[in-house]
C-alpha positions as CSV (number, residue, x, y, z in Angstrom):
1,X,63.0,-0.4,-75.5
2,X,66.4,1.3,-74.5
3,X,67.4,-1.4,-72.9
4,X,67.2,-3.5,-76.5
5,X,68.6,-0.8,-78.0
6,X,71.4,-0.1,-75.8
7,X,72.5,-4.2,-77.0
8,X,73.1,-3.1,-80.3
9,X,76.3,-0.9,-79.2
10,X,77.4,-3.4,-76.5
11,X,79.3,-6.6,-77.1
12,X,78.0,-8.6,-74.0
13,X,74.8,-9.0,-73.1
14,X,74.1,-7.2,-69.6
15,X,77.9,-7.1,-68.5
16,X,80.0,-3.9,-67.6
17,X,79.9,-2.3,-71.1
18,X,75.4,-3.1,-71.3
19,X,75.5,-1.3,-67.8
20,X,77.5,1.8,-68.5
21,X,75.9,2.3,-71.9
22,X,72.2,2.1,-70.1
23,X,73.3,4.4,-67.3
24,X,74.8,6.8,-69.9
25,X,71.4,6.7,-71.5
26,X,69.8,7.5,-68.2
27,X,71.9,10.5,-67.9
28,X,70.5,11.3,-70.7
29,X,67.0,10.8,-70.2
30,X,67.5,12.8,-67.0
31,X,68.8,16.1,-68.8
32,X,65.8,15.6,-71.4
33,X,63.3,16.2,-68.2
34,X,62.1,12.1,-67.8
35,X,62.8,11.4,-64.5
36,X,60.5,8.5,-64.4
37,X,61.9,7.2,-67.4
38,X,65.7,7.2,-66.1
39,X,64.7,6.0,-62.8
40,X,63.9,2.8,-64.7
41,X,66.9,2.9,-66.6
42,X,68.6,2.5,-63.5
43,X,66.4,0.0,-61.9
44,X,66.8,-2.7,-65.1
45,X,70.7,-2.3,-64.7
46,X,70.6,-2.7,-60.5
47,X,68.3,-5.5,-61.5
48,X,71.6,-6.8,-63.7
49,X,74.3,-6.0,-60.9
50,X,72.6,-7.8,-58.6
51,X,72.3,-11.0,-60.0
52,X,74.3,-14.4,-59.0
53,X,78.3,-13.9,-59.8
54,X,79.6,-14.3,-62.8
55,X,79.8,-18.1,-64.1
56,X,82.9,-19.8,-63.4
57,X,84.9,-22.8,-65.0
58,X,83.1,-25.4,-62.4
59,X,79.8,-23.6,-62.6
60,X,79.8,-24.1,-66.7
61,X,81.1,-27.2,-66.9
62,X,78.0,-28.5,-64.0
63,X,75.6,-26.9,-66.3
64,X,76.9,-29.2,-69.4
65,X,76.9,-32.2,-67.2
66,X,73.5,-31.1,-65.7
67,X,72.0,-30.5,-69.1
68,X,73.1,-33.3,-71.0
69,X,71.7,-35.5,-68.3
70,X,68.1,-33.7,-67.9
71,X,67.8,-33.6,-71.5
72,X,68.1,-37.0,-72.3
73,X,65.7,-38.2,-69.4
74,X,63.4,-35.2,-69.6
75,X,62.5,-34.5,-73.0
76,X,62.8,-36.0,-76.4
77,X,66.3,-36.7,-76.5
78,X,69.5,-35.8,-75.8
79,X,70.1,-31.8,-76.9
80,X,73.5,-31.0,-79.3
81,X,76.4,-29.5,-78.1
82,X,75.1,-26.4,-79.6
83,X,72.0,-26.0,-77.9
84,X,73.6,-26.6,-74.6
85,X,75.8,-24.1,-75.1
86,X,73.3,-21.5,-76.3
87,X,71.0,-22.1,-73.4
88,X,73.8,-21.7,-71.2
89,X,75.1,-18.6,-72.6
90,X,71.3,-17.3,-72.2
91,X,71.1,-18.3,-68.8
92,X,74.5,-16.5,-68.0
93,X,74.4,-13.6,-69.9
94,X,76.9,-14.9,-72.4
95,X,77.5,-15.2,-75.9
96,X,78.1,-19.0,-77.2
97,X,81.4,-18.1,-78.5
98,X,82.5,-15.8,-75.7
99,X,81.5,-19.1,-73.4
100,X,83.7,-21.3,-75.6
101,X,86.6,-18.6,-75.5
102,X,86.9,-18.6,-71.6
103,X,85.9,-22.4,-70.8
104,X,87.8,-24.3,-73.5
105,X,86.9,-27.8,-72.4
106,X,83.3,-27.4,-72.9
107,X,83.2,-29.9,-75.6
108,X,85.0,-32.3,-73.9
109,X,82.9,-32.4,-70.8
110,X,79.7,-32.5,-73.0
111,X,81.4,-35.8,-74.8
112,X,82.4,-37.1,-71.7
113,X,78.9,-36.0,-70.3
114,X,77.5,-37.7,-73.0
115,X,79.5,-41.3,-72.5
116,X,79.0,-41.4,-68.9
117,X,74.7,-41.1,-69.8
């Protein structure tokens, strides 16, 4: 529950500002007496810092190209631009828009994703 919680004062999603707010919370949880409880505190955000790197302009636009192309042979049909981008963002620990801020050809390589399929 605190790591939910902690997402609601935290503009990305289990980046640097998630992290510190969880450890702070752990701090926390350690001067209440609930060692046990902080201990997993600190285990979800190691879990978090340990992950693959963080995505990179070549690494985003594969993923459009990827999706676009497993989408239209492996399911009902080709997915929108928008849901690409939201599953990516999930997958990365993104928001859509923050995705779109930092990779600003991300529609382009979807259309041309798209022509090329």
């Amino acid at each position: 529950m605190i790591h939910e919680i902690t997402h609601a004062v935290s503009s990305d999603k289990h980046g640097k500002q998630w992290q510190n707010r969880c450890l702070k919370a752990a701090k926390q949880t350690d001067k209440m007496g609930r060692k046990s409880l902080a201990k997993a505190i600190r285990d979800d955000v190691k879990m978090f810092q340990n992950m693959s790197p963080p995505p990179n302009t070549e690494m985003i636009y594969q993923k459009i190209r990827d999706l676009v192309l497993v989408t239209e042979v492996e399911t009902e049909g080709l997915w929108p631009y928008e849901k690409i981008i939201k599953y990516i963002s999930w997958e990365v620990g993104l928001d859509p828009e923050e995705i779109e801020k930092r990779f600003k050809k991300c529609r382009k390589v979807y259309d041309s994703a798209v022509e090329d399929y």
